[in-house]
C-alpha positions as CSV (number, residue, x, y, z in Angstrom):
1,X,-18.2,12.0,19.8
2,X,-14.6,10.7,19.3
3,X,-14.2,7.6,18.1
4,X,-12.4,4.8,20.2
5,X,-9.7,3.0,17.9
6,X,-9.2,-0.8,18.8
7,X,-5.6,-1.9,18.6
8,X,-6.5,-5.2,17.1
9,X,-8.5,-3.3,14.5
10,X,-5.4,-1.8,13.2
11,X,-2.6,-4.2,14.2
12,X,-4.2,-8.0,13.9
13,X,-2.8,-11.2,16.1
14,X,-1.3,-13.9,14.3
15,X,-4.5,-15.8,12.6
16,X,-2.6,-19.1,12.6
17,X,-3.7,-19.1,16.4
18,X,-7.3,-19.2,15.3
19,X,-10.0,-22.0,13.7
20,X,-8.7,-24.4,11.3
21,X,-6.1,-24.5,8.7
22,X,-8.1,-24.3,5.6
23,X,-7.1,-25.3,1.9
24,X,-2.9,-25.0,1.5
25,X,-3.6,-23.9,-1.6
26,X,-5.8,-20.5,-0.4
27,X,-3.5,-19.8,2.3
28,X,-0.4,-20.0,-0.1
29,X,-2.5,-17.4,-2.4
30,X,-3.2,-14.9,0.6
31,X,0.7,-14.9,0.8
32,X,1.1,-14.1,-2.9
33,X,-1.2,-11.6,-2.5
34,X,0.7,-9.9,0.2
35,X,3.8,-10.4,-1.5
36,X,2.4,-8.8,-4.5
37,X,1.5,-5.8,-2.4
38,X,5.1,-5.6,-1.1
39,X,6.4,-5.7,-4.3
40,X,4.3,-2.9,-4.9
41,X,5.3,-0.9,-1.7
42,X,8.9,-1.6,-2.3
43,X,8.9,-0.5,-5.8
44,X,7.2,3.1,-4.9
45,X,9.8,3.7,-2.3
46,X,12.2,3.0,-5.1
47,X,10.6,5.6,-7.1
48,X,10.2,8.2,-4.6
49,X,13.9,7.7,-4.1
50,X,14.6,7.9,-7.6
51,X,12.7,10.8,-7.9
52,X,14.7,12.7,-5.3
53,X,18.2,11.8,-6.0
54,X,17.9,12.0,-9.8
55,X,15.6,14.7,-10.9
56,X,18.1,18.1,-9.6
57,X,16.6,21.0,-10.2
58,X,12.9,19.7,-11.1
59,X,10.0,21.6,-9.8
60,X,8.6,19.7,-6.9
61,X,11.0,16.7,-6.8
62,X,10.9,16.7,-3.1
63,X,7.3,16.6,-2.8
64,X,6.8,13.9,-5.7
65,X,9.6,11.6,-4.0
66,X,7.5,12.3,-0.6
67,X,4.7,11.7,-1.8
68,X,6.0,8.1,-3.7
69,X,7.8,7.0,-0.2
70,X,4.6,8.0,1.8
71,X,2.5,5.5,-0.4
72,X,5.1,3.2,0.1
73,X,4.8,3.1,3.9
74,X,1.1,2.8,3.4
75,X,1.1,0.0,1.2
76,X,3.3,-2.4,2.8
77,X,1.6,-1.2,6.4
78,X,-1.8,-2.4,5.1
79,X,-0.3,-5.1,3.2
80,X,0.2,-7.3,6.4
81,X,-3.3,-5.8,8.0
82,X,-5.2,-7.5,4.8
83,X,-3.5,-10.5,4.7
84,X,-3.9,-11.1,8.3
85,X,-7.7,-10.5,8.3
86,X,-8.0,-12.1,5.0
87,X,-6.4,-15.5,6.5
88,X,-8.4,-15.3,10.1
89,X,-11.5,-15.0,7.5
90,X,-10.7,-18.5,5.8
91,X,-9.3,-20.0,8.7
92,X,-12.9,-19.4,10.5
93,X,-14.7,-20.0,7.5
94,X,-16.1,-16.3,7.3
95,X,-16.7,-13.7,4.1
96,X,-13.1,-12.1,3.3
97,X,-13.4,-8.5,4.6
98,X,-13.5,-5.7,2.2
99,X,-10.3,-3.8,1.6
100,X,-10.0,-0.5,0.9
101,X,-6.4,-0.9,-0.4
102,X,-7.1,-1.1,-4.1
103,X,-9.2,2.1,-4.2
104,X,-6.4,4.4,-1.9
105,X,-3.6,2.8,-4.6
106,X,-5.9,3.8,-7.7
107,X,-6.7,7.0,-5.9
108,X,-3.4,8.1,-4.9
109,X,-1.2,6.6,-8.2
110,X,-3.8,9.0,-10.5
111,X,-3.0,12.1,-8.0
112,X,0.6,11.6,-8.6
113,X,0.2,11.1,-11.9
114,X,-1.0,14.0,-12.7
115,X,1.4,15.6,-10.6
116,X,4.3,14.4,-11.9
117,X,2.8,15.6,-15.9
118,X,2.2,18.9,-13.9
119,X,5.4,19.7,-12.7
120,X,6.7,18.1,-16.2
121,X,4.9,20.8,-18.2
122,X,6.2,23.3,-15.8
123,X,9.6,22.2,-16.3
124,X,9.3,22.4,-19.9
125,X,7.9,26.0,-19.8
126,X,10.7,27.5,-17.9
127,X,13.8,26.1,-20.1
C-alpha cells in the first residue's frame, strides 16, 4: 500500500494563525533555534562550495562538495518545518513534536567525515 503524503505534513501554515500567543520569551527561543539551524545549513553549503572550488585535483571533491550542499538544502528545508510545528505546539499548549533533525545531522556529518579522511588517505597514497 502506498502511502498518501499530506502537504501540511511537509509544508506547515503559518502557526501564528493558531491558539494563543504563549510566553515571548519561548517563542523568541523557537526562533533562535531555527536560526541556529540556518547557520548551520548555510555554513555546509559554504563548505561544500569550498570543497569544490578549492580542493583541484582531490579524489572525490565533487562528490564531498555534493554531498556538503545536499545537507545543506536539507537542513535549512527542515529548519522552517521544526520551527513551525514546534511554535503551533506551544501556541496550543501541546508536547513539542519529536524531530528527527539532530539524528540525520549526526548521521550524515560522521558519513562525511569519514569520507573526507578516506579520500584524504587516498590522496596521500598516490603523491
Amino acid at each position: 500500500m502506498v502511502a498518501t503524503v499530506n502537504r501540511r505534513e511537509w509544508f506547515p501554515s503559518d502557526p501564528t494563525q493558531v491558539g494563543t500567543d504563549p510566553d515571548y520569551r519561548f517563542t523568541l527561543a523557537n526562533e533562535r533555534t531555527f536560526l541556529a539551524w540556518i547557520r548551520t545549513a548555510l555554513a555546509l553549503a559554504a563548505g561544500g562550495l569550498a570543497a569544490v572550488a578549492i580542493l583541484d585535483d582531490f579524489p572525490g571533491e565533487e562528490g564531498l562538495g555534493i554531498g556538503l550542499i545536499v545537507l545543506g538544502f536539507v537542513t535549512a528545508a527542515t529548519a522552517y518545518r521544526r520551527w513551525a510545528l514546534n511554535e503551533r505546539a506551544m501556541r496550543l499548549d501541546e508536547p513539542l513534536p519529536t524531530s528527527r533533525l539532530p539524528l540525520l545531522m549526526a548521521i550524515a556529518v560522521a558519513i562525511i567525515a569519514v569520507v573526507a579522511a578516506v579520500l584524504l588517505v587516498i590522496d596521500g597514497t598516490r603523491n
